[in-house]
C-alpha positions in Angstrom: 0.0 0.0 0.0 1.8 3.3 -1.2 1.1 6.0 1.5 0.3 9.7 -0.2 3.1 12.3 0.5 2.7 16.1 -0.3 4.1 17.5 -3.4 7.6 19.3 -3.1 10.5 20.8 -5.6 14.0 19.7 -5.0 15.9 22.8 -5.2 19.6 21.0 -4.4 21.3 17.8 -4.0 23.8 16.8 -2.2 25.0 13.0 -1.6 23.2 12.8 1.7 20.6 15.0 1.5 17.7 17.3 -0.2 16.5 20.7 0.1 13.2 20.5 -0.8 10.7 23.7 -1.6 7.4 23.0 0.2 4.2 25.5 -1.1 1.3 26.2 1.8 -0.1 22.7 3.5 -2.4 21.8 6.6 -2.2 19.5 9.3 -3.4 18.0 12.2 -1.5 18.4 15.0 -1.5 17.4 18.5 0.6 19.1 21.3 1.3 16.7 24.1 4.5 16.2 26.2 5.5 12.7 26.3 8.5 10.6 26.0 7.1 7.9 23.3 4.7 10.1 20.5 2.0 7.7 21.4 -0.6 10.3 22.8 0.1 12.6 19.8 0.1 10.1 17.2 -2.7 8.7 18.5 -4.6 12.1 18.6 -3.7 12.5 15.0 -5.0 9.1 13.9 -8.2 9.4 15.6 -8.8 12.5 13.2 -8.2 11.2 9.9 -10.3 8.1 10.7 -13.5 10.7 11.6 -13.1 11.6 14.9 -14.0 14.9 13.7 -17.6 17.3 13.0 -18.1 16.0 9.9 -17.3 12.2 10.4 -15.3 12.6 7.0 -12.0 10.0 6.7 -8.8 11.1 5.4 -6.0 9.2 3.9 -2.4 8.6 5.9 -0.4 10.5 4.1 3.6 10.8 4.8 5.8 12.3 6.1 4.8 12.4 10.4 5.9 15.4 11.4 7.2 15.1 15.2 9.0 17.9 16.8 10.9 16.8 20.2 12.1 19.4 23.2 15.2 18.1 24.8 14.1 13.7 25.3 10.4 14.1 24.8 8.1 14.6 22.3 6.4 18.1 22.0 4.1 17.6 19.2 3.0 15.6 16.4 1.9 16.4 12.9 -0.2 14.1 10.3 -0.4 16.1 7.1 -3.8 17.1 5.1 -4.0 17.0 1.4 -6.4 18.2 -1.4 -8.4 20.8 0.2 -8.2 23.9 1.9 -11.2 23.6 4.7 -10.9 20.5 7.2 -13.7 20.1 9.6 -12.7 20.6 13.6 -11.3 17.6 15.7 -13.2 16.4 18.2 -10.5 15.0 20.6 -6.9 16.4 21.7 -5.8 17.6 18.0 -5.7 21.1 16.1 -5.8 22.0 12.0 -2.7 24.1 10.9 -1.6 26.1 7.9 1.8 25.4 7.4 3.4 28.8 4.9 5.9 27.5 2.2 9.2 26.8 3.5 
């Protein structure tokens, strides 16, 4: 099963890395402190599956953002595709816009 990721420019190579040119996106993020990403994850998961005001299902999509503050995990990210209006989480999660970067 092949896992959607959003679209991106490379703008240089190297032999051990990209830097790639992201235009706007949205996610659903959760913030929660914890040492394993569990909570966070979890969070995000229940979203995309229709734990949300409209009931509507989304794909998984790649890459999991996680951002971590010194050993634990400070948030995690699940990224939105194809539209620019997401209905509201129910449970511990937020929608984002994301600018280009």
């Amino acid at each position: 099963m092949a896992l959607q990721t959003f679209p991106y420019t490379i703008i240089a190579t190297d032999q051990s890395f990209e830097v790639r040119r992201m235009k706007d996106y949205f996610v659903v993020k959760a913030n929660v402190e914890e040492s394993r990403g569990y909570v966070g994850f979890d969070a995000c998961f229940r979203y995309i599956s229709g734990e949300n005001e409209a009931s509507q299902r989304f794909a998984m999509t790649t890459p999991v953002l996680n951002k971590m503050q010194g050993v634990k995990m400070k948030d995690t990210a699940f990224v939105l595709l194809n539209q620019e209006h997401f209905p509201q989480p129910q449970g511990n999660a937020t929608i984002e816009k994301v600018p280009s970067s």
